[in-house]
N, C-alpha and C positions, 0 to 999 in steps of 0.2 A: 570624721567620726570621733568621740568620745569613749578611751574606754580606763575602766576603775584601775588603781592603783591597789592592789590588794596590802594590809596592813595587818598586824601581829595579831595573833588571836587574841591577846590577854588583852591589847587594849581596847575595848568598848568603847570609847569615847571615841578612839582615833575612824572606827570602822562606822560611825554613824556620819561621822563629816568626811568620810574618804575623797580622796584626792584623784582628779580624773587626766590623762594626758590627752592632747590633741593629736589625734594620728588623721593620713589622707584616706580617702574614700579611693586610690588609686588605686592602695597599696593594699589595707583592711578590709575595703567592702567589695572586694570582687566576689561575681557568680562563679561557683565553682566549676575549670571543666576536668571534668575525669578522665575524661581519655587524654589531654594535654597532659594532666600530670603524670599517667602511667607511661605515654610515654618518654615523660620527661626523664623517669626514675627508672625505668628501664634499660635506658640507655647510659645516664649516671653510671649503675652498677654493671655495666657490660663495658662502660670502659676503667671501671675499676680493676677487671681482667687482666692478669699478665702472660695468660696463654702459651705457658711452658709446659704444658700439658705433652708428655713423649713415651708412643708404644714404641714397642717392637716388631718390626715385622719377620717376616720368615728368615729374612737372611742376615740378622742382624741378633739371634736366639741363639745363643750358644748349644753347642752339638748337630746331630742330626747329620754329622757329613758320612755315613755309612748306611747304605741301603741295610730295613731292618730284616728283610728276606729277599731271598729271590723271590722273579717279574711268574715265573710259572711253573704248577705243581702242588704246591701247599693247599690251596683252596680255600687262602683269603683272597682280600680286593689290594691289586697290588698297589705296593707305596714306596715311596724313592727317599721317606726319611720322616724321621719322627718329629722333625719340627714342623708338620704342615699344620694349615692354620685349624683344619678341622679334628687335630690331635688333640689331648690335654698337655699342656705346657709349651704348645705350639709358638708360632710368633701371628701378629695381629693382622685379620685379613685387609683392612682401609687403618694402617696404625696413623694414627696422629702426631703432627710435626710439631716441630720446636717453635716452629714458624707462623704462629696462628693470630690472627689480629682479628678482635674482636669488637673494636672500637667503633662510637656511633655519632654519627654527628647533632649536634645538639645547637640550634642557633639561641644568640644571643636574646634575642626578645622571647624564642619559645620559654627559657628558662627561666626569665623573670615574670611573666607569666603565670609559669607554674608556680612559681616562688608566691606571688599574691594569693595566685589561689587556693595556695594551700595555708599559705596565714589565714586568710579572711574565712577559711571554713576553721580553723581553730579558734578565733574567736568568735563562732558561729555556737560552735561547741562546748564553750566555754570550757579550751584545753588549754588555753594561752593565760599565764600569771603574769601580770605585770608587778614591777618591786620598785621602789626606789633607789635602793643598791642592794648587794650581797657579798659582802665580806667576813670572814674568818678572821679572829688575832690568834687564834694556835691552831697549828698543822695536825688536830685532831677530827678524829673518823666521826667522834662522841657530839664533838661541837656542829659540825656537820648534820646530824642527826636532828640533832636538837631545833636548830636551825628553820630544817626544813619541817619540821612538829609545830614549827609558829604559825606557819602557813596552812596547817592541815594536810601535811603533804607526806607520805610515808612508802617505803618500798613495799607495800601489798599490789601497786599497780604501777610495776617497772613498765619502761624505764623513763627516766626523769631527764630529761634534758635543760639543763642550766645555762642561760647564756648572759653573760655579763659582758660590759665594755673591756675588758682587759682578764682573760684568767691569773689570777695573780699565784702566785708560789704556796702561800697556804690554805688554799681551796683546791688547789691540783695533788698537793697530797692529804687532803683530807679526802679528796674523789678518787682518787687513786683502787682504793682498795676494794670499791665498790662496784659489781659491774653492775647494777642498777645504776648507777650515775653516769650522764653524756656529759663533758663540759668541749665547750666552742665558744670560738666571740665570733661578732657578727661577721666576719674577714670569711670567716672559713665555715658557715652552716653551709649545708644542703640540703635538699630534697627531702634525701632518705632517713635521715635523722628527724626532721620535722613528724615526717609521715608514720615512720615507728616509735614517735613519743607518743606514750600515754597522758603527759601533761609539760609542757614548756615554761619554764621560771625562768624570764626574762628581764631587765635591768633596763629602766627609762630611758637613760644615754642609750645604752645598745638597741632600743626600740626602735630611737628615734636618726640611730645611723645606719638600723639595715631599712627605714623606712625611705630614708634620703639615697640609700646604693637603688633599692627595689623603682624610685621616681624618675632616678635619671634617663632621658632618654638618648639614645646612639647619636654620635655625631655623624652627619650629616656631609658626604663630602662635596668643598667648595668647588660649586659651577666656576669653570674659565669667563675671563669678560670678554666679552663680544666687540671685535674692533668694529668699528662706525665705519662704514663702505666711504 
């Protein structure tokens, strides 16, 4: 598949003969599936989890070691300490450990997969901008701006995910400041980043290397040879 090479607003000339890349039909034009991708991205962010999640249970509540009455007489319900769980300031009746793993297994093909298909429904959408490059000369926020005002591109519909061949030093503090701005090279997109971008500004080298990571397929491992009877 062919798709446009977007070019600067000012120039008219340049946007009537625009410039198109050759991407696979592997990678681009797949049918969407939803339920692969959700739960591809599901699982992403559950094993993004570090599961240090930790209550307190009853015996672990500071206090509570004195009976707060005596067992009979008074004519409440009797109670052996005020840390029980149905107290206020209690300790926790199922408290959660330190110990919690929450990780999910994700095979290798389901993730590229989901990785096509959720490119090829971006540019279904036409969320996906292709660039020639995207480089900064000063480490400003302003140039940054500017920048992305060429393309028609504005933080009214964060957030913007940038992905060039290399993030270079003054594009990462021009992005910095902004949390409308994602920046990743292709080594390190995911799922969830694609999925929560409102629009993807992407760079032809780095197209055309997460289109070659998304192509390859699993190697294959070698059959033994067969000795001859």
């Amino acid at each position: 598949m062919e798709l446009a090479i977007a070019t600067h607003q000012s120039t008219e000339a340049a946007a009537k003969t625009a410039a198109t890349v050759q991407l696979s039909d592997h990678t681009f034009d797949r049918v969407f599936n939803e339920a692969l991708v959700h739960q591809v991205v599901v699982g992403f962010l559950a094993n993004a989890r570090q599961g240090t999640r930790k209550h307190k249970n009853r015996a672990e509540v500071s206090g509570g070691g004195k009976k707060p009455w005596r067992q009979k007489g008074t004519g409440r319900a009797r109670a052996g300490t005020i840390r029980s769980p149905i107290w206020r300031g209690g300790g926790v009746t199922f408290a959660a450990r330190t110990t919690q793993n929450h990780s999910a297994k994700i095979g290798r093909k389901m993730y590229r997969a989901a990785m096509r298909s959720i490119l090829s429904e971006l540019v279904r959408q036409q969320r996906l901008l292709a660039v020639e490059s995207f480089e900064l000369d000063t480490p400003k926020t302003r140039a940054l701006l500017a920048k992305l005002k060429e393309y028609q591109l504005d933080l009214s519909t964060p957030p913007i995910l940038i992905v060039p061949e290399q993030v270079s030093e003054n594009l990462y503090l021009a992005a910095r400041n902004l949390h409308q701005i994602r920046l990743c090279d292709p080594a390190s997109i995911d799922p969830v980043s694609l999925v929560g971008a409102a629009k993807v500004l992407i760079t032809v080298p780095a197209l055309k290397q997460l289109d070659q990571q998304l192509s390859k397929q699993p190697e294959q491992p070698e059959q033994p040879e067969e000795n001859p009877a």
